[in-house]
Steps between C-alpha positions, in 0.01 A plus 500: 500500500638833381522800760206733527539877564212668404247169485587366820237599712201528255336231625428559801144536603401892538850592346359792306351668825743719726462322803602133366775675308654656787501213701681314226763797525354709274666887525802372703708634239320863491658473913828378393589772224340823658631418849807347429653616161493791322377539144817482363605166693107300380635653075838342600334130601276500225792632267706168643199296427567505119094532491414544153218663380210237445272720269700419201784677424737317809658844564671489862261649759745616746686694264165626372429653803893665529394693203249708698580892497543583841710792411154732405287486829231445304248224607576147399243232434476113448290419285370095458414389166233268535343563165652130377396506132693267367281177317577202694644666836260486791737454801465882665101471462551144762741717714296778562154290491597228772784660721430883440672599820860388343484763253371777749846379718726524249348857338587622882839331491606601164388877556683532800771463315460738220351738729183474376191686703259456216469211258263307277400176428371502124261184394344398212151610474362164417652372857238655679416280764884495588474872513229450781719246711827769463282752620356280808859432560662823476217635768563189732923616502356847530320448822769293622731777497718361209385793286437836504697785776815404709447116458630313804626816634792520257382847359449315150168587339382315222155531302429182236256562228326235302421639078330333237618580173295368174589211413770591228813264482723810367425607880771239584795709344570723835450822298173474361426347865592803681305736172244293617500519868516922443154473363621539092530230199707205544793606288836413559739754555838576345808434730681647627378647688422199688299434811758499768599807406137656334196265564178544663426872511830530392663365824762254566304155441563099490266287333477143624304229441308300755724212554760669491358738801394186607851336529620761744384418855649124452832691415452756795388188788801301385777661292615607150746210513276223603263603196789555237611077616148391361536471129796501244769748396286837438178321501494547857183426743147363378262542206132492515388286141170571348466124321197476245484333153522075461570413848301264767650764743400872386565745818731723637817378708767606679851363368874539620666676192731180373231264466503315132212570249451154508456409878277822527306334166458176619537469914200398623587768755488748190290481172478145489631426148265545221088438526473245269759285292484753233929611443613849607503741192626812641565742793456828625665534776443882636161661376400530107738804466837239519604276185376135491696258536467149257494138659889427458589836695250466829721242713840552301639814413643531180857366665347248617506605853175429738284784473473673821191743652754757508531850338871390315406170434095574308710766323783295423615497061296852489196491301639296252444187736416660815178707657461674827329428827326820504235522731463111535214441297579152442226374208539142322399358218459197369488389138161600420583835570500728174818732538344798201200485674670515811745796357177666392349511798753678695563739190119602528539530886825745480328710201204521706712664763733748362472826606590635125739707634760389276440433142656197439339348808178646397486413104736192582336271706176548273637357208652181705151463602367559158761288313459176786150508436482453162760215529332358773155529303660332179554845284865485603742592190885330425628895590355520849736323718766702387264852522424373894852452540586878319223663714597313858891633414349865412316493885773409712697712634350779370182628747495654840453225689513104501158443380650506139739235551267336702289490179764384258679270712256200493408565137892476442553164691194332324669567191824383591411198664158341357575696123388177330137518673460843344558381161271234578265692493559745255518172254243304625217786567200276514651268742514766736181659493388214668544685840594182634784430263739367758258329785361247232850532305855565670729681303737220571303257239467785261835685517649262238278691247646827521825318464383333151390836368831601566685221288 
C-alpha cells in the first residue's frame, strides 16, 4: 500500500465536519507555523519539499511562493484555483467535496507564508454543491478562531473568500483567473508583468491549485524533508490520479510519485487492469490537453525503461515518444476506442473554450474541429492530415497562454502515433460512418487495408 498524504483520513465517518476533523488533527499545522515559525521558515520547508505544482504545469511551489514582491507593501493574496477544467481530471472536486477542511488548513498555512490577509478560493461554477460545503467549512474555521482577526493570539488576521467563476476552462490559466476574480472577461494577460509581482488588483499574488494548497499542512506537521523522501528524483511527494476510460477501477487515488504505469494500471489496489479482455489501445496519461501515448509506449518508454508515474519519466523521449502527467487525468482506452473521433472531441471542447483573444487560437482550433469532423464523418480528403498537422504547428507556441498548445498538442500526437487510422478513414469513408466503426470492427483487423492501398 502506497503512502497517503492528502487521502489518508477521508474516510473517516463525519470527516468533512470541523469537529471530526479536528479531532483527527485537523489545523495542527495552522498552530505549528504561526506560533512556531515565521513565514519565511513554513516557504523554506515547503521549498525543501520539492512539492510540485499538481494543477498541471509541475512548476515548484516553494519557489513559487519566493517570487512574491514583498519589496512594494502592497497587499498580497493567495489565490486557490479550484476551477479544474481539464476533461478527465476530477481529483480537486473529491478533495474539496469529502474533506473540505484540508483545503481551508492549508489556504491558512500557505498565506501565512506569503503574507497573505486576503485571499480567494476560485471554483468552477458547475461545482456548486462543493461551493456550499467550502462555505460551511470556511464559517466552521471562522468561529473556531482559525480565521478572521489576531487568530490564536498571534496578531495574524486572515479573511478566506469562496468565488464562483463561470464555468470557462481558459479560467485555469492564472491570468484570465485573476481577470476573472476582478469582476471582468476571462482573458489571459500578457506577462510580464506577472502575478507575484502585478496580480489581483495589481498586487503581489500566487496562484495555487487545490492540492497543491492541500499538500502543505502534511509538509508543515512533519517536515520538508520527510515529504521530499516519498517519491523519486524531482518527482517528489504524492499525486492524486483522476482514472476514467476502460478500467474495472475508475476513481481517484492517491499514489507515491515512482510507482510504474503498470502496477497503478493493473493492482488490484489501483485500476484493476482493464474491464473486459478487450487489449489496451492507448493512453492519456494527464488530462486531454497532454499527447497520447500508443500501446508499445504505456509500460516501456521508448528506451525501454519501465515507465514510471513520474514527471521525468511520462515525459521521457519528448513528444516524439513521450507525453506529460499534467494534471493526472489518467483515461484508457481499449481497442474499440476510435482515436479521430476521440481527437475530435477534444478539438471541439478546446474551440468551444477559447477566449479569441489570440487569432491563431481563435481561427485555429476551429478549423481542427472543422477538418476532424469531416474525417471523422467520412468527407475526409488525402490533404487533411497534413493541413491538421500545418494548422496544430501554426498554434503552438504562438498565443497568450497554454490553451493553444493545449489544443494542438493532442491533435499532434494522434497524428504521429495512430497516422494510419486517419487514412483509414479518409480511404474507407463509408466504413466509418458507421458510428460504430471500431466497437463491431477493431482497427487491428482492418489496419492491413490502409497498408494495401499503400502498395
Amino acid at each position: 500500500m502506497g503512502r497517503k498524504i492528502l487521502l489518508d483520513k477521508i474516510n473517516v465517518p463525519g470527516i468533512k465536519t470541523y469537529e471530526v476533523y479536528r479531532r483527527e488533527g485537523g489545523y495542527s499545522s495552522v498552530e505549528k507555523a504561526l506560533k512556531s515559525l515565521s513565514p519565511d521558515e513554513v516557504v523554506e520547508e515547503v521549498k525543501t519539499s520539492g512539492l510540485r505544482g499538481r494543477g498541471g504545469a509541475g512548476f515548484p511551489v516553494g519557489m513559487k511562493w519566493s517570487f512574491i514582491d514583498k519589496k512594494s507593501g502592497n497587499p498580497r493574496h493567495l489565490v486557490c484555483n479550484a476551477d479544474e477544467s481539464e476533461p478527465g481530471t476530477f481529483k480537486d472536486r473529491y478533495l474539496m467535496e469529502y474533506i473540505p477542511h484540508l483545503l481551508i488548513e492549508g489556504m491558512i498555512v500557505s498565506s501565512y507564508a506569503l503574507g497573505a490577509n486576503l485571499s480567494y478560493i476560485y471554483i468552477r461554477g458547475e461545482y456548486m454543491w462543493v461551493y456550499k460545503t467550502l462555505e460551511r467549512a470556511i464559517a466552521e474555521a471562522k468561529a473556531a478562531g482559525w480565521l478572521g482577526k489576531n487568530i490564536l493570539g498571534t496578531g495574524y488576521d486572515l479573511e478566506v473568500h469562496v468565488q464562483i467563476g463561470g464555468g470557462a476552462y481558459i479560467c485555469g490559466e492564472e491570468t484570465a483567473l485573476i481577470e476573472s476574480l476582478e469582476g471582468k472577461r476571462g482573458n489571459p494577460r500578457l506577462k510580464p508583468p506577472f502575478p507575484a509581482v502585478k496580480g489581483l488588483w495589481q498586487n503581489p499574488t500566487v496562484v495555487n491549485n487545490v492540492e497543491s494548497i492541500s499538500a502543505v499542512p502534511w509538509i508543515i506537521n512533519n517536515s520538508g524533508a520527510d515529504y521530499a523522501a516519498i517519491g523519486k528524483e524531482r518527482s517528489t511527494g504524492t499525486k492524486l490520479i483522476s482514472a476514467s476510460g476502460n478500467i474495472k477501477k475508475p476513481g481517484v487515488y492517491e499514489i507515491e510519485l515512482g510507482l510504474s504505469v503498470y502496477e497503478f494500471m493493473n493492482s488490484d489496489e489501483y485500476c484493476g487492469g482493464m474491464e473486459t479482455d478487450r487489449p489496451l489501445k492507448a493512453l492519456v496519461p494527464g488530462g486531454s490537453s497532454v499527447p497520447i501515448l500508443p500501446a508499445h509506449l504505456i509500460y516501456k518508454t521508448a528506451n525501454g525503461d519501465d515507465r514510471l508515474m513520474t514527471y521525468e519519466s511520462l515525459s521521457d523521449g519528448g513528444f516524439a515518444t513521450g507525453s506529460m502527467l499534467g494534471s493526472g487525468g489518467f483515461i484508457v482506452y481499449d481497442d474499440r476506442a476510435c482515436i479521430v473521433r476521440n481527437t475530435w472531441n477534444f478539438s471541439r471542447f478546446y474551440h468551444h473554450e477559447s477566449c479569441g483573444q489570440c487569432t491563431p487560437c481563435r481561427e485555429g482550433t476551429g478549423w481542427l474541429e472543422k477538418v476532424l469532423w469531416r474525417i471523422e464523418n467520412g468527407e475526409g480528403r488525402e490533404e487533411d492530415i497534413e493541413l491538421l498537422w500545418s494548422i496544430q504547428s501554426k498554434i503552438e507556441g504562438n498565443t497568450i497562454c497554454p490553451l493553444g498548445d493545449a489544443a494542438s498538442w493532442p491533435v499532434a500526437a494522434a497524428i504521429r502515433h495512430f497516422r494510419d487510422e486517419f487514412e483509414y478513414h479518409i480511404r474507407f469513408p463509408e466504413k466509418v460512418k458507421n458510428r460504430n466503426h471500431f466497437v463491431t470492427e477493431p482497427f487491428e483487423k482492418v489496419k492491413h487495408l490502409v497498408v494495401k492501398q499503400e502498395i
